[in-house]
N, C-alpha and C positions, 0 to 999 in steps of 0.2 A: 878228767871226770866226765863222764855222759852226760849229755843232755840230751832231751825228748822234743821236738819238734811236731807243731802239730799245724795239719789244712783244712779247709773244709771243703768240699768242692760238690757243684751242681748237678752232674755228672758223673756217670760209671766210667765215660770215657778218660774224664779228666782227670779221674782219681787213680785207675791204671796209668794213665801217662805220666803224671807225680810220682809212681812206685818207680816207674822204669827211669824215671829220670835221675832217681835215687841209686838206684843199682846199676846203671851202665854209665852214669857219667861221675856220677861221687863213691863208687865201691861200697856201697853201704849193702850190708848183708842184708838179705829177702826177710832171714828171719828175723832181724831187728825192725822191722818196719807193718804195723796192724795196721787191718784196712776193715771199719764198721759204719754199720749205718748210724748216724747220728739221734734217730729216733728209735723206738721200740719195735716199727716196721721194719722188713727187709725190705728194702730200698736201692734200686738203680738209681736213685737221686731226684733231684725236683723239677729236670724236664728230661725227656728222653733225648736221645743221640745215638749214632752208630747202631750198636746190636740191636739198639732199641728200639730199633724204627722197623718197619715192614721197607724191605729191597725194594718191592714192585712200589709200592703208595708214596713211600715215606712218611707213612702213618704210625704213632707210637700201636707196638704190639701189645699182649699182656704185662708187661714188666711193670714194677710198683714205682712210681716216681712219687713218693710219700715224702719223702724227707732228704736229706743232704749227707752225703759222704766223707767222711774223716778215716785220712789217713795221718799216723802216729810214727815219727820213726827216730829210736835213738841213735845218736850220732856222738862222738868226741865234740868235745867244749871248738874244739878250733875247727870245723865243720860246720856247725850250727847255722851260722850264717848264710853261708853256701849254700845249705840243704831248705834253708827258709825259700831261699831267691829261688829254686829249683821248683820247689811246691809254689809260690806264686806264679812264677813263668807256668807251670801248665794248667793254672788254672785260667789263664788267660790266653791259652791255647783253643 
């Protein structure tokens, strides 16, 4: 039976690296796995990083950091676990 695992994460970055750590290291299909903003904004998350920043400054660019990022991804009952630890490790990335 499926179960749905779910993260919340700070970051645009950390929430692609969650997805990817879902699909190249636990073979969890792309399209089993939603990626939304946790609030009503469209959201890169609650601080910026990576794309988010200006190259030259490293000044957050335009991007909205309003709210937090959830990724959702269902997984087999005996995965679940794995997939949990997976989304914490990149959130601590």
């Amino acid at each position: 039976m499926p179960s749905r695992i779910t993260g919340e994460f700070a970051t645009r970055r950390e929430a692609e690296l969650a997805v990817e750590h879902l699909v190249q290291e636990y073979r969890v299909d792309r399209a089993a796995i939603e990626v939304v903003a946790v609030g009503a904004e469209n959201s890169a998350g609650i601080r910026p990083s990576g794309a988010d920043l200006d190259a030259a400054t490293g000044e957050p660019e335009a991007s909205a950091t309003e709210g937090r990022i959830r990724v959702t991804a269902t997984v087999e009952d005996a995965m679940a676990h794995r997939a949990e630890a997976a989304l914490r490790q990149a959130r601590g990335a």
